[in-house]
ZAMARGU-4260 file (C-alpha; in steps of 0.2 Angstrom, whole numbers, plus 5000, padded with zeros to 4 digits):
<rodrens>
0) 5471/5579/5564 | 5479/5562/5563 | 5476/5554/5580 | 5456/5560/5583 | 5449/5552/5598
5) 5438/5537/5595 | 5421/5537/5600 | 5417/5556/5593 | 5403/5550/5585 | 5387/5539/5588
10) 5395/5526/5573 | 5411/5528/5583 | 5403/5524/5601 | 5392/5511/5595 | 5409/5501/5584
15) 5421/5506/5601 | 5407/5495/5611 | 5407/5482/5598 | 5426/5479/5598 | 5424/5481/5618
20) 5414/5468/5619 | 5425/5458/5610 | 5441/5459/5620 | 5429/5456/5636 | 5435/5459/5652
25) 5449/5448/5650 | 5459/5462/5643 | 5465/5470/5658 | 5471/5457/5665 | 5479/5448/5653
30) 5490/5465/5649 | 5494/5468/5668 | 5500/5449/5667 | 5511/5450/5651 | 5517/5468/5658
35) 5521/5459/5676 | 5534/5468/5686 | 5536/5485/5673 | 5530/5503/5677 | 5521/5508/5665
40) 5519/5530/5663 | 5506/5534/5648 | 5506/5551/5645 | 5491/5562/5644 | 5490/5574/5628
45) 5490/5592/5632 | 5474/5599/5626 | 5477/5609/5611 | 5493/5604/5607 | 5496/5592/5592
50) 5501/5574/5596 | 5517/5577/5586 | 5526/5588/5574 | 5525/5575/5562 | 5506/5571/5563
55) 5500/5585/5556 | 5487/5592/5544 | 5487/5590/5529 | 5487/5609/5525 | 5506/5610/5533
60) 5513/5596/5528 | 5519/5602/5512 | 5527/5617/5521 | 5536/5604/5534 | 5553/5600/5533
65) 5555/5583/5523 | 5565/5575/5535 | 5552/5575/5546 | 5543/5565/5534 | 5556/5555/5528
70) 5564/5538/5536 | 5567/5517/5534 | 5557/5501/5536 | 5570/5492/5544 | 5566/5473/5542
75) 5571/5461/5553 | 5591/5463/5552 | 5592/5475/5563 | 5583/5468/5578 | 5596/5453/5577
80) 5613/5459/5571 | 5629/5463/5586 | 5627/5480/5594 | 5642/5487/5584 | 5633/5483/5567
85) 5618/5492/5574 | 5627/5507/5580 | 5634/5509/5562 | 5615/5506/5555 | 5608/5520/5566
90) 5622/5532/5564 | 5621/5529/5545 | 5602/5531/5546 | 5603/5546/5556 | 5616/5556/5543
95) 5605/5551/5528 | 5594/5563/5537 | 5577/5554/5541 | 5570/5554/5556 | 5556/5539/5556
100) 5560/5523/5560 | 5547/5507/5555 | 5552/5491/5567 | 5544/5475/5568 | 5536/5468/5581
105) 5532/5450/5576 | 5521/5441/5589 | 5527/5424/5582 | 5547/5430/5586 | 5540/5438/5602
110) 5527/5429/5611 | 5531/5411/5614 | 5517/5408/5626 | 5500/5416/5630 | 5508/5422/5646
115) 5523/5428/5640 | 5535/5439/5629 | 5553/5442/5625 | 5557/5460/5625 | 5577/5459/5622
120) 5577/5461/5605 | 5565/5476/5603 | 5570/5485/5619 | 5588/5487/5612 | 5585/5493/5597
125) 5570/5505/5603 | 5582/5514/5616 | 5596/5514/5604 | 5585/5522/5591 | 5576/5533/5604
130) 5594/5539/5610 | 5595/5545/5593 | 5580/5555/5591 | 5572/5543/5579 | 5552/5543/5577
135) 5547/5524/5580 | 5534/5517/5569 | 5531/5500/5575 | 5523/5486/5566 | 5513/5473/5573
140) 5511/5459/5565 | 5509/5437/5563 | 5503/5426/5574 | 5513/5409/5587 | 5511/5391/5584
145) 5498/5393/5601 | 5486/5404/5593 | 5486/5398/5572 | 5477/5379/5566 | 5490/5366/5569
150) 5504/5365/5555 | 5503/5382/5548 | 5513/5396/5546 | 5517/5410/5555 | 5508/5421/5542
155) 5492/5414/5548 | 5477/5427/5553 | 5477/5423/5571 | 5463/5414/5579 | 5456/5424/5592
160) 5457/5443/5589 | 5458/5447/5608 | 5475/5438/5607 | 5482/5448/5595 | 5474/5463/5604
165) 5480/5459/5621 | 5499/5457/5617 | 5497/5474/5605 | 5491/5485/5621 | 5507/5476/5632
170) 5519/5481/5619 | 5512/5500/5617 | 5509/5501/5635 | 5529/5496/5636 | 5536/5509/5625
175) 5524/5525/5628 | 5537/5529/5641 | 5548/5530/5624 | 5534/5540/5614 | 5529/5523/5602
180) 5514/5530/5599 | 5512/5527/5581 | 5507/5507/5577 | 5503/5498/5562 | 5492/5483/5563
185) 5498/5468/5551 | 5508/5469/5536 | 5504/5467/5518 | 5486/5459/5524 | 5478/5459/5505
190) 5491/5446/5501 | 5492/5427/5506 | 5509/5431/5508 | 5508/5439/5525 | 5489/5435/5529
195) 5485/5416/5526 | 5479/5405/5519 | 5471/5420/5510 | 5466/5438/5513 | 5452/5442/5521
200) 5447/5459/5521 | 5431/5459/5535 | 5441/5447/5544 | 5456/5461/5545 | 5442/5475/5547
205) 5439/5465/5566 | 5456/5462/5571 | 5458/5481/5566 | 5444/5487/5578 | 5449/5475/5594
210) 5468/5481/5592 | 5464/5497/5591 | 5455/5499/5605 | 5466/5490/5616 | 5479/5501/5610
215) 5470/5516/5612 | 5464/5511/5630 | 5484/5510/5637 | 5492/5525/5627 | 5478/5540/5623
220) 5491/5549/5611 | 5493/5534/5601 | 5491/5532/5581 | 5484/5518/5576 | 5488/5514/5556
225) 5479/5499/5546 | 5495/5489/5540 | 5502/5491/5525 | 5494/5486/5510 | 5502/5477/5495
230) 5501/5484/5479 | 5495/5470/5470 | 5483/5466/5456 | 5465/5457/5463 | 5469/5438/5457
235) 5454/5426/5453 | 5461/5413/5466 | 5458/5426/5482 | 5476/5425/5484 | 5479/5445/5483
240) 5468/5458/5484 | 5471/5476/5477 | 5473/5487/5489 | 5460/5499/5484 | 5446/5485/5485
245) 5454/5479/5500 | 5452/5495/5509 | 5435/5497/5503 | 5429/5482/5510 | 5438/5486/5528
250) 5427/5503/5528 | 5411/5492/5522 | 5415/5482/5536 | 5412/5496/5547 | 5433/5498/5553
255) 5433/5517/5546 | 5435/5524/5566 | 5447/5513/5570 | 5461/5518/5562 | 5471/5536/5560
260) 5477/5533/5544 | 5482/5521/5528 | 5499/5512/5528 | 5503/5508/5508 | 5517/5500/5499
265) 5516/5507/5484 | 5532/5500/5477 | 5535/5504/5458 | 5551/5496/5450 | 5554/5491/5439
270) 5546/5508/5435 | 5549/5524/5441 | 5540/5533/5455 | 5532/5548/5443 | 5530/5534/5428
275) 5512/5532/5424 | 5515/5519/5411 | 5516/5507/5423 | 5500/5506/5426 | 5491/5495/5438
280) 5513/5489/5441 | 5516/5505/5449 | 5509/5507/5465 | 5514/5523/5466 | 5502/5529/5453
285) 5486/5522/5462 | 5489/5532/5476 | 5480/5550/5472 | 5465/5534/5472 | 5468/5526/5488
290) 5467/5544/5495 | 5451/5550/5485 | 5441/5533/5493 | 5447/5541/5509 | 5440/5556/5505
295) 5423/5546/5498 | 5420/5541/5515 | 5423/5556/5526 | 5441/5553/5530 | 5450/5568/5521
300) 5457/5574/5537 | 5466/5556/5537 | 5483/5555/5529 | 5491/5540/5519 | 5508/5531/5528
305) 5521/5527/5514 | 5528/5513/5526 | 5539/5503/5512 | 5544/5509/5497 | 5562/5504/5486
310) 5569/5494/5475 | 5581/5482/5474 | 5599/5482/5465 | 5611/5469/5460 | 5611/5455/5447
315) 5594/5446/5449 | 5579/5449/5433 | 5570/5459/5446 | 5585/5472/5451 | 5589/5490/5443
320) 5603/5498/5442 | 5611/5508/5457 | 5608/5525/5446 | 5592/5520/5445 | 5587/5517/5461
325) 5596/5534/5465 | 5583/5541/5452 | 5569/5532/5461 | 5573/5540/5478 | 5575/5556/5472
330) 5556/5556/5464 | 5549/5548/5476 | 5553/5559/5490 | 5549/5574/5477 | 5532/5567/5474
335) 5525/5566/5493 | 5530/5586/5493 | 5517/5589/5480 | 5505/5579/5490 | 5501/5584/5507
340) 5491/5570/5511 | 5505/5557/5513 | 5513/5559/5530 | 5527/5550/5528 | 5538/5540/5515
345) 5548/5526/5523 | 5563/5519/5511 | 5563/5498/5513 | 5580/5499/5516 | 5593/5507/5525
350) 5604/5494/5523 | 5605/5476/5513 | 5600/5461/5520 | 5614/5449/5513 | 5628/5451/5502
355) 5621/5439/5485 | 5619/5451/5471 | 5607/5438/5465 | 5596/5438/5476 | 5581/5455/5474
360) 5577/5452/5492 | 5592/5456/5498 | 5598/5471/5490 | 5585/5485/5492 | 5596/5497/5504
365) 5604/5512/5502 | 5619/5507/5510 | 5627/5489/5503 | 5629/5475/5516 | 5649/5478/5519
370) 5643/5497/5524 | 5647/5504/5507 | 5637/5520/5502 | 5626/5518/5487 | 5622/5532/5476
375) 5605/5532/5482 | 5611/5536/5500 | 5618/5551/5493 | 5602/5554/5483 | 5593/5552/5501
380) 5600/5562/5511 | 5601/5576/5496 | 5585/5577/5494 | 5578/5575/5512 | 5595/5588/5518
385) 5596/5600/5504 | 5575/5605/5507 | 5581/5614/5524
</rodrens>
């Protein structure tokens, strides 16, 4: 089952105490300081019930209804757009028929000193969602000007792990109450894109284990995910690794216990989902590997975590064509019925950024920025709706 306890076994115990050590005694304390003045009410799993209907075995989960494997990577529109816009995001999302929700919880938005944290922006959008039976997969991620080298960015690894960890177990501590459970750590860290100056697959592997513990230690039902990987090619600079070698090195690096399952972008366009032409270009493709190295190291019982996956429309040299990405939606949420290892396919996104046809980065919704309905929302909810 997704969601094993840590610590079953001797490796287990002896990696827990490692990561322990790590975090210190500091932890506690720093948490009850960031968490100053909020009841906090983590729930203990019933023994011999599953943590939730949508971590499940793999043996059930083609059998599962696909909206409960089915939802959106949100991005960061929706934590910051008016509460009207908002409404009509969630209640779009909602009759599209997903039920998982991926929101970003960005430490460099969030935590402006060591001994604080805004929580407007995510409380909002957490008890909107929550209202609305959305599944909460949340994303933690990047690190404040306090804890990177002086003049970098915020896609810098953080300096201290235990920093990272600390303000991970406030914020699951926060919204267990909400039943937040499920937490990817980092996004997209094979890249220098989102992990700078360049990836660094150990270094991940130890900010894996001290988060995950953390996070484990204020919420026993929680899920802990390795963040999303990017699918790109291994360049000779460092600069990207491809997931599969990045993954090996985190479980060489002795992180396999500390995570519940594998987080993958396996974007595709401009090729299809089902397209194997594409080749090392199609991320999609080079998932039934991701899961066999899984497998190679004893972690079949683990699932794989679609957490992005779309394309984007419009004008630019990257976009395809709204029938297209129609197509693509269709496949994709096909494909994860035939493979009962992926737990759950989120499309990046529900809505478009920005209203620039030329820009790819802001076109990848289902719905336009004007609230429009794509074809591919139709295709969406058709395929997720119509498997009933």
């Amino acid at each position: 089952m997704i969601g094993k306890s840590l610590g079953r076994s001797p490796l287990a115990k002896s990696k827990q105490a490692r990561a322990l050590k790590l975090l210190s005694t500091g932890l506690v304390v720093s948490i009850a300081a960031l968490t100053a003045g909020m009841v906090v009410a983590v729930a203990s799993p019933t023994p011999g019930v599953a943590l939730s209907s949508s971590v499940s075995s793999s043996a059930s989960a083609t059998s599962s209804p696909l909206s409960d494997r089915a939802g959106y990577s949100t991005g960061n529109l929706i934590l910051t757009e008016p509460n009207a816009e908002l409404t009509t995001d969630l209640n779009d999302m909602s009759q599209a028929g997903g039920t998982w929700l991926r929101l970003n919880f960005s430490r460099a938005n969030m935590q402006p000193t060591p001994t604080s944290i805004s929580w407007a922006q995510t409380d909002r959008v957490v008890t909107a969602a929550s209202a609305r039976g959305f599944k909460i997969i949340g994303v933690i991620s990047y690190s404040p000007a306090w804890d990177r080298p002086p003049g970098t960015s915020w896609q810098w690894a953080p300096s201290d792990p235990s920093h990272f960890a600390t303000f991970a177990a406030a914020v699951a501590a926060r919204y267990a109450p909400q039943q937040v459970n499920v937490w990817e750590i980092w996004n997209e860290p094979n890249s220098a894109e989102y992990w700078a100056p360049k990836p660094n697959p150990v270094a991940y592997a130890h900010l894996l284990e001290a988060t995950s513990v953390a996070i484990h230690a204020v919420n026993s039902k929680a899920v802990v995910l390795s963040g999303g990987l990017s699918p790109v090619a291994t360049t000779p600079s460092g600069s990207d690794i491809a997931p599969k070698a990045f993954l090996q090195v985190v479980y060489q690096a002795g992180a396999g216990p500390f995570f519940d399952g594998v987080a993958i972008h396996p974007y595709s366009y401009p090729y299809l989902p089902t397209d194997t032409a594409g080749g090392a270009s199609n991320g999609f493709a080079q998932l039934p590997a991701i899961h066999d190295l899984m497998v190679s190291h004893g972690d079949a019982q683990k699932s794989v975590w679609l957490t992005e996956y779309g394309a984007p429309t419009g004008t630019s040299t990257h976009a395809i064509s709204e029938a297209r990405q129609a197509q693509m939606v269709q496949l994709a949420l096909g494909q994860i019925r035939q493979w009962p290892w992926v737990s759950v396919l989120l499309w990046y996104s529900p809505r478009d950024k920005a209203a620039d046809p030329q820009s790819p980065d802001d076109n990848f919704g289902l719905v336009r920025y004007d609230f429009s309905l794509k074809p591919s929302f139709t295709a969406f909810r058709s395929a997720v709706l119509g498997s009933q």
